[in-house]
N, C-alpha and C positions, 0 to 999 in steps of 0.2 A: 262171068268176068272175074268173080271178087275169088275163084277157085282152080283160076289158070295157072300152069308153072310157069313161076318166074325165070328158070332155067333145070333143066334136066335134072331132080334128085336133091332139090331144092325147096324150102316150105311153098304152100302157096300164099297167095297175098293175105286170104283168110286164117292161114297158121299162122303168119305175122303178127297180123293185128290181134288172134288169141296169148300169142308169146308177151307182145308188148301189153298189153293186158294182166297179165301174171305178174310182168315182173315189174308191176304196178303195188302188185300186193305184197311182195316180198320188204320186209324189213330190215333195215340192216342191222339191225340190236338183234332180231330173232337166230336161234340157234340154227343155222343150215344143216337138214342131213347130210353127209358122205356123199349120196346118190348127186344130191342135189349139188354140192361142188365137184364133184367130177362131169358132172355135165355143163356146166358153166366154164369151167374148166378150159372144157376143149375150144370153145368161141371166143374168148376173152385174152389177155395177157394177165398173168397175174405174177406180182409183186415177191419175190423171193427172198428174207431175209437169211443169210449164210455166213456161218460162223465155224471156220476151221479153226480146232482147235488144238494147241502143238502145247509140248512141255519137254522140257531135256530132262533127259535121265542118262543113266550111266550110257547106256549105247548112243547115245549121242540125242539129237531131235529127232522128239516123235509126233504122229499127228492121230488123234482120237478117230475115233468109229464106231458105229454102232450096229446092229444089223436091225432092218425094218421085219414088220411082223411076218410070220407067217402068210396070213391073209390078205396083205399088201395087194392090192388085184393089179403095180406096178411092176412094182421091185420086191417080190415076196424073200425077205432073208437075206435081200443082198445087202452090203453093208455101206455105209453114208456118213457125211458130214454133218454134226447139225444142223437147223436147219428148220423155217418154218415158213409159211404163206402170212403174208401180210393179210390183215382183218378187216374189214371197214370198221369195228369196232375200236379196234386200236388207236387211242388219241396222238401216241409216238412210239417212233422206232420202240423206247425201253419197254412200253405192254407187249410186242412182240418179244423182246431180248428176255423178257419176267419168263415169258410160259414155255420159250425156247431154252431156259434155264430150269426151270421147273418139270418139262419134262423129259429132256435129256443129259442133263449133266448133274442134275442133284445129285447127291449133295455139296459135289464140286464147287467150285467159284471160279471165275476166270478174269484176265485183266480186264480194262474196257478194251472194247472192239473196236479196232484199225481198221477203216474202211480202205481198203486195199482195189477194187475195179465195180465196176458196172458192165452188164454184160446180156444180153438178149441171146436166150437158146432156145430152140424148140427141143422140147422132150417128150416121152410119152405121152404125157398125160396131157400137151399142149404148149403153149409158149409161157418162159417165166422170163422176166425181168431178174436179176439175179446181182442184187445190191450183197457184194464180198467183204466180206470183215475178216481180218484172222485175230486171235486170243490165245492168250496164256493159260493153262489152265490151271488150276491149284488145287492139289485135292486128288481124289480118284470119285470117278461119276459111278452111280451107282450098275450103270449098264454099258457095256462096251467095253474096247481096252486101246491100248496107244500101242502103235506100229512105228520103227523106226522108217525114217522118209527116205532113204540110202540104202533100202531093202523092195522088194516088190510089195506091193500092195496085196490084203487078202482079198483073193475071189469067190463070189462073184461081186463087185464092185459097182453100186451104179455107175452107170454110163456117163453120165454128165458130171458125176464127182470126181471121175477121175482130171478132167482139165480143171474142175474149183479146185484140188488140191494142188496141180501144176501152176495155174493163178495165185493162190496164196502163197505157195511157196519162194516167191519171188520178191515178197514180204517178210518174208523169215526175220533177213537181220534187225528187222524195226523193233522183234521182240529177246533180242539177247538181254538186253538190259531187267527183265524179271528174270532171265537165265543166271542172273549173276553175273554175265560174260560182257 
């Protein structure tokens, strides 16, 4: 009984209870490998912090990007918004905002973040909550470059950045005023 399918392709009751069991053990302070969030990943919704970031220059407003790694087993190279998974670790949004600064936009800085939509999308990798900010940025980030917004976008593009940047950019004029404009 305790090893019937619960439905076609499905755990059985006894995967369950080994699943539920695990994720008994699991810490949320402990370091998660990669394997181990993308597999959680796909079962779960998980919390998206997103921070399009734009800065006028002479061609007018532009919006930052970056390309993800090689190895990305998503989005290998395509280029993206910043942007990070919310942690259980995280006591608030700003420990996300620290390490989303820290590992994409350093040595930049950018204004505080204008919560601009919420927004639920399924993606590759599963469903994200998708809490959107946009930001000013100051500076140049040590990786990526800024595209004017009144120009096509470089390809290949993730897929879901392309509507966060159509999203943010409906926010634009909130940030003229660090434009000087």
């Amino acid at each position: 009984m305790g090893t019937q399918l619960l439905r076609e392709g499905q755990l059985t009751r006894r995967e369950v209870g080994t699943f539920i069991r695990l994720c008994g053990k699991l810490e949320h302070t402990q370091p998660w490998t990669l394997e181990l969030f993308e597999a959680l990943a796909r079962c779960v919704v998980c919390a998206a912090y997103e921070v399009v970031c734009f800065q006028y220059r002479p061609e007018g407003w532009c919006v930052f990007l970056a390309r993800r790694a090689t190895n990305d087993i998503y989005w290998p190279n395509e280029w993206h918004s910043p942007g990070t998974i919310l942690r259980a670790t995280d006591k608030t949004l700003t420990d996300a905002l620290k390490r989303l600064m820290e590992r994409e936009l350093a040595p930049a800085t950018i204004s505080k973040p204008i919560f601009t939509q919420l927004e639920l999308n399924r993606i590759r990798r599963g469903t994200e909550l998708r809490l959107i900010h946009i930001a000013y940025v100051i500076g140049m980030p040590n990786h990526g470059q800024f595209f004017p917004v009144d120009k096509p976008l470089p390809e290949p593009l993730m897929d879901h950045h392309r509507s966060l940047i159509e999203i943010a950019l409906t926010g634009l004029p909130r940030l003229n005023r660090f434009a000087g404009r």
